[in-house]
C-alpha positions in Angstrom: 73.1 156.3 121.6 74.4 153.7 123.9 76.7 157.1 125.4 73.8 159.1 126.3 72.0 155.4 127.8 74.2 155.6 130.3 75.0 159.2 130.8 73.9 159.7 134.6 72.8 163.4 135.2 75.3 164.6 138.2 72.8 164.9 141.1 71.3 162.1 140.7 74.9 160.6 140.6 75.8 161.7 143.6 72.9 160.2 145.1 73.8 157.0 143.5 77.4 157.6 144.8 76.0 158.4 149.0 73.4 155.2 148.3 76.0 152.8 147.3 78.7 153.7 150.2 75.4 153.0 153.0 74.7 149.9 151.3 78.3 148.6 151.6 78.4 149.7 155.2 75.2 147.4 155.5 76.7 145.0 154.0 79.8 145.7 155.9 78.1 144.9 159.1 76.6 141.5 158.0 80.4 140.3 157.7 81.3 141.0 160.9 80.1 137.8 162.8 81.9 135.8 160.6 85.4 137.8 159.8 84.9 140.3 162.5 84.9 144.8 161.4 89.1 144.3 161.3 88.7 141.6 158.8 85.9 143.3 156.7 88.0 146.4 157.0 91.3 144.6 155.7 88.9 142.9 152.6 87.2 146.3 151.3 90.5 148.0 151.6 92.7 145.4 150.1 90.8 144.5 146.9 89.8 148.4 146.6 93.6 149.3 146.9 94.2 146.5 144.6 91.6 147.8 141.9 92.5 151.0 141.9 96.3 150.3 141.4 95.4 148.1 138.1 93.0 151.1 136.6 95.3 154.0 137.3 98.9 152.0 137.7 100.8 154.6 139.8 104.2 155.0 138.9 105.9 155.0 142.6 109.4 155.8 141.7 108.3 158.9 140.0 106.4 160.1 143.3 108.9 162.9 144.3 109.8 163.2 148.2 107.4 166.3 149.0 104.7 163.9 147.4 105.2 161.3 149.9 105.4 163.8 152.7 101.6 164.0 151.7 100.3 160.8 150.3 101.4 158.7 152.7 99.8 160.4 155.9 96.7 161.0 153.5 96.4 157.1 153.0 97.1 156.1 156.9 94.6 158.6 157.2 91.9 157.2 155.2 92.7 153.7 156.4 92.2 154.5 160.1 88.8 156.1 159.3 87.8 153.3 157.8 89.0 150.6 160.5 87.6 153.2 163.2 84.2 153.3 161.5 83.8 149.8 161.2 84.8 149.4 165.0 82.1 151.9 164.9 79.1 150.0 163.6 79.8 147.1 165.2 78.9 148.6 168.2 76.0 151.3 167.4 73.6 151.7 164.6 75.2 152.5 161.2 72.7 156.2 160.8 74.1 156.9 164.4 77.5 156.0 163.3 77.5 158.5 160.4 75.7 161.3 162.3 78.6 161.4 164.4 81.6 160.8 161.8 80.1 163.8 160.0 80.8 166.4 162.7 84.4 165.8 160.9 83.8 167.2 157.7 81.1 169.8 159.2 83.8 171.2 161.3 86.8 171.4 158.4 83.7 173.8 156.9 83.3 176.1 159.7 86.2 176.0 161.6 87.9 179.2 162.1 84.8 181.0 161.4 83.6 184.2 163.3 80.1 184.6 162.0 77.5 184.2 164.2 75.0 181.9 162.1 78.1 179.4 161.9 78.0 179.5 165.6 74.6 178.4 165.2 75.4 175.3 163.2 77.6 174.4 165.5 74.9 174.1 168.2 72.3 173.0 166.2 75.1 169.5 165.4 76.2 169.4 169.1 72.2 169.5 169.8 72.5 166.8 167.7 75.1 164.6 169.6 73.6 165.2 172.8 70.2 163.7 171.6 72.4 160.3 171.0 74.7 160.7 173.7 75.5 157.3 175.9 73.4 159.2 179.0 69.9 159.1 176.8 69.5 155.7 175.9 70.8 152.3 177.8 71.4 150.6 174.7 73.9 153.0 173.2 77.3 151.8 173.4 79.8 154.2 175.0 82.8 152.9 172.6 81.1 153.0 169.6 80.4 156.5 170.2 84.1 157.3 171.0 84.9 155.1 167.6 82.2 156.9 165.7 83.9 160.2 166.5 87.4 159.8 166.5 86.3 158.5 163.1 85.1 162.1 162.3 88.3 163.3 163.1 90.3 161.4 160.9 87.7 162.1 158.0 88.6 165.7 158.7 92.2 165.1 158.6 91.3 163.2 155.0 89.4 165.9 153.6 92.6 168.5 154.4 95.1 166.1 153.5 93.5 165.0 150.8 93.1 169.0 149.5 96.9 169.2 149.4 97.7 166.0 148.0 95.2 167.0 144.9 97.4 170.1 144.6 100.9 168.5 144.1 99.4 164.9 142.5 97.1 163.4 139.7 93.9 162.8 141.4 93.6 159.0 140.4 97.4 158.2 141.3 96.7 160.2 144.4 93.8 157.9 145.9 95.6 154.9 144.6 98.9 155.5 146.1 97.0 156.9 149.3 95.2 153.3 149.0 98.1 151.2 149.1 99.2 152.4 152.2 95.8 152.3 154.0 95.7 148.4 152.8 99.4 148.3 154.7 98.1 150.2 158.0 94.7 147.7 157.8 95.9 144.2 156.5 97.7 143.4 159.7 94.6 144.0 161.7 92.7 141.9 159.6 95.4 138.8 160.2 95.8 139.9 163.8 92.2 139.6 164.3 92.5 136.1 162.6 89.1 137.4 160.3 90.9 136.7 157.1 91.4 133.0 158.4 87.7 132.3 157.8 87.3 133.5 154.0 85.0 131.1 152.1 84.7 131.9 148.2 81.0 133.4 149.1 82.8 135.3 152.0 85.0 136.6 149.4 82.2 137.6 146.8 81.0 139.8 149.1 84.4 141.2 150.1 84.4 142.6 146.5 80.9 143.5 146.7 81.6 145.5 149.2 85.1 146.8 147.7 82.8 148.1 144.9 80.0 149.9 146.6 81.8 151.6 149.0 84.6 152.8 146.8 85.2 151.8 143.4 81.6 152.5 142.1 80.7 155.8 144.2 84.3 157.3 143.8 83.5 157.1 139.9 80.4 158.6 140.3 81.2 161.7 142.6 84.1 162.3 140.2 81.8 163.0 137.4 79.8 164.9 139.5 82.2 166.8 140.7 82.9 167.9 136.7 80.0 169.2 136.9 78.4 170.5 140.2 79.2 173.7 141.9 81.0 172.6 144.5 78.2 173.8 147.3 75.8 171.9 145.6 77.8 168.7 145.8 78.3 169.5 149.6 74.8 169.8 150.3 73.8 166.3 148.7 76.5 165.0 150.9 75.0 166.4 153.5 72.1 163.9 153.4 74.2 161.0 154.2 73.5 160.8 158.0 69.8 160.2 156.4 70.9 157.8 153.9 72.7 156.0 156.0 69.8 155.4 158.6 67.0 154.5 155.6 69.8 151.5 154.1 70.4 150.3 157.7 66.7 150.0 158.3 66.6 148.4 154.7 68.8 145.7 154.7 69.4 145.1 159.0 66.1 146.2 160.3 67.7 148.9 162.2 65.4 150.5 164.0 66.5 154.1 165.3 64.1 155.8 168.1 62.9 159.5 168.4 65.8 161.9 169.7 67.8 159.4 167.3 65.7 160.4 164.5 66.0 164.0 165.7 69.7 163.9 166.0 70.5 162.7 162.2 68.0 165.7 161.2 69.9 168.0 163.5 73.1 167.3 162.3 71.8 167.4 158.5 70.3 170.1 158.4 73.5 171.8 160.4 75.7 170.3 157.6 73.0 172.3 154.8 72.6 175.2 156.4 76.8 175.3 156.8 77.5 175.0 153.4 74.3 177.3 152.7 75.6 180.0 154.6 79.3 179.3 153.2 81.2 182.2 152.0 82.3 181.6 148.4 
């Protein structure tokens, strides 16, 4: 009985999953004046890299060399994004943030497409950046906009990488190996930045907070999801996380986002759906 208690159904686990990660990029942001987005980077990462090593103890002298060729530029990869991003929202709101990191993944789904309705998709998300470009609103930072995206591209070279590294490796040893190195790209950052300097035991607390929500308990979730969702189904509920992402920042740091804003998180969602709608399978 107690199974079955706490046998999540998979939709509403990955909803769970995309709640959990915009909640620990809230609290992600209420960090920075004290330990700076370098030093909140370097704390998720760390103690996440340091979790995932104790739960799935990767055994690196048995990682062959065309394994490394592939982890280790999958794990820089994923520890950029997440440094970038957090550069990111320390500039612009977190929903305009994700709206613009998720032209990334949306353009690993329809790139090298010659269908005209992917075209289409294409316009509709570019719509979308144009509604939150710099040249529309005076309080938009220019930076975090550049972060925001070059943060999309390294999510796309994640999702690729990470394809081909699932291919040659155990998925758990994968994003634990791949994790280890992210920490090493990060944790100099976070000392450089001197963010780790200030770490109080509440600070701390948090930092595993955060570690939690943003990888340990969602990547749990979308795995058992992922068991059992068509994978178009899981990419649609992903989509929504340009929307999740501006509800929780409203939420928990009252931030406000105004109309073409608005318009440009539904622009780019509902380019992300109708992409993986319109998918060949």
């Amino acid at each position: 009985m107690k199974n079955k208690e706490f046998n999540i159904p998979p939709i509403p686990a990955v909803l769970l999953a995309i709640i959990s990660v915009q909640s620990g990029a809230a609290i992600a942001k209420s960090l920075f004046p004290t330990i700076g987005a370098a030093g909140t980077a370097s704390i998720r990462i760390g103690i996440s890299a340091l979790i995932l090593l104790l739960v799935y103890r990767p055994n690196l002298k048995e990682i062959t060399p065309k394994q490394w060729k592939i982890v280790i530029p999958y794990g820089l990869s994923l520890g950029a994004m997440n440094l970038i991003f957090y550069l990111a929202i320390e500039r612009i709101p977190i929903g305009l943030a994700v709206t613009l990191e998720f032209m990334g993944p949306l353009s690993v789904a329809i790139i090298g497409s010659r269908r005209l309705i992917d075209y289409c998709w294409v316009l509709l998300a570019t719509a979308g950046i144009v509604l939150i470009a710099p040249w529309t609103n005076d309080r938009m930072d220019s930076l975090g906009v550049i972060f925001a995206l070059l943060a999309g591209a390294l999510w796309a070279a994640y999702i690729v990488l990470g394809g081909k590294v699932s291919k040659i490796m155990n998925g758990g040893q994968a994003v634990a190996t791949g994790m280890l190195f992210a920490a090493i790209l990060i944790l100099p950052f976070g000392f450089y930045q001197n963010g780790l300097a200030n770490l109080t035991p509440k600070l701390l607390g948090l930092g595993i907070a955060l570690a939690l929500l943003s990888s340990a308990i969602p990547f749990t979730l979308e795995m058992k999801a992922l068991g059992q969702l068509p994978p178009r189904t899981f990419s649609i509920l992903m989509s929504l996380e340009p929307a999740a992402a501006s509800i929780c920042a409203f939420i928990f740091l009252q931030e406000n986002l105004s109309f073409y804003e608005i318009m440009a998180v539904v622009c780019v969602v509902i380019a992300s759906v109708g992409s993986t709608l319109t998918a060949k399978r």
